[in-house]
N, C-alpha and C positions, 0 to 999 in steps of 0.2 A: 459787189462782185470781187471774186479774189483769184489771186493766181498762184495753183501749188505745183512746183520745179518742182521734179523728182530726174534724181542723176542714180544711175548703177549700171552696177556689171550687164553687160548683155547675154551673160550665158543664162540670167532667169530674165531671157525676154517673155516666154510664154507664160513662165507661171505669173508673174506679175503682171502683164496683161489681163489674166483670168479674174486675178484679184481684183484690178481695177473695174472690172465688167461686174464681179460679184457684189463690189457696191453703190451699182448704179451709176457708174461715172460715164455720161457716154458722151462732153462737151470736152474733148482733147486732143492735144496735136502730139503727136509719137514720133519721135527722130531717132532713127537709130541708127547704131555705129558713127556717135559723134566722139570729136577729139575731144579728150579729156588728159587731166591732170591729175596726177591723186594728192588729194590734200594732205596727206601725212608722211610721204616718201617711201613708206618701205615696200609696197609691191610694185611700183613702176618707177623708184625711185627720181630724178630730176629730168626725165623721157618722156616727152609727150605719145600717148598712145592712140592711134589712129584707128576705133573702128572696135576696141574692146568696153564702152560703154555706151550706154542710148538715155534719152532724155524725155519724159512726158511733161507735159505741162496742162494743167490740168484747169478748167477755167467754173468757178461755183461759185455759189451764192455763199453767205457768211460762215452759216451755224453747217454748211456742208463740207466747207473746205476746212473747218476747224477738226471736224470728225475724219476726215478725210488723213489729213496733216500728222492727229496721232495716230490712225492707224498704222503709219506707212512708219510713225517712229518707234511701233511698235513691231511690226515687222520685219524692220532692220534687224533685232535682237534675235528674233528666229532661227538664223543660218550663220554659219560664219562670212560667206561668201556677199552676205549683205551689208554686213560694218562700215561700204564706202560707201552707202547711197548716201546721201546726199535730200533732204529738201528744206525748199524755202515757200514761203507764204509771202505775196505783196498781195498790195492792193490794187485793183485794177483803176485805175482813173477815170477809162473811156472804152468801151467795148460794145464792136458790132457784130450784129451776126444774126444775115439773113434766113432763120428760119423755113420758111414760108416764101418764099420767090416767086415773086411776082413776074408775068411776060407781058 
C-alpha cells in the first residue's frame, strides 16, 4: 500500500477532482483550503497562505500509485497555474479501512 500527497492551487479543485475520479481513484481523503507555503518563493513569497491550496492524499495499492504518481507529474506540465503542485509517494506501513461495516 502506498500514499500519494498531492499539494495545489485550489482554483483547479474541480478539474483535478474530475481527473482523479477519471482514473479510478476513489480511496482518498481531500482537504481543502489548507495552509501552505510555496516552495520556491516567488508567488507567495516568505507568507504563509491560508486557504489558497488544498491537499489529497490518495491511499493505492503499488503498480496504482506508481501510475497514479506519474500521471499527476505529468499534469503538472499542462497549465501554468500547476508548476506548484506538489507530490510525494510513501509507503504506507499500517492501514485500516473498514469497508464493509459490520453492526
Amino acid at each position: 500500500m502506498k500514499a500519494v500527497i498531492v499539494t495545489y492551487h485550489s482554483e483547479i479543485d474541480k478539474r483535478f477532482l474530475e481527473m482523479v475520479e477519471k482514473m479510478g481513484v476513489s480511496d482518498y481523503i481531500f482537504h481543502p483550503k489548507v495552509l501552505a507555503r510555496d516552495c520556491d518563493g516567488r508567488q507567495r513569497g516568505e507568507q504563509h497562505a491560508i486557504g489558497t491550496d488544498s491537499m489529497l492524499v490518495a491511499f493505492l495499492e503499488e503498480d496504482e500509485a506508481e501510475e497514479f504518481y506519474c500521471r499527476i507529474v505529468d499534469y503538472r506540465k499542462e497549465e501554468k497555474i500547476r508548476k506548484h503542485m506538489r507530490v510525494f509517494m510513501l509507503q504506507v506501513e499500517k492501514y485500516e479501512c473498514n469497508r464493509n461495516p459490520t453492526t
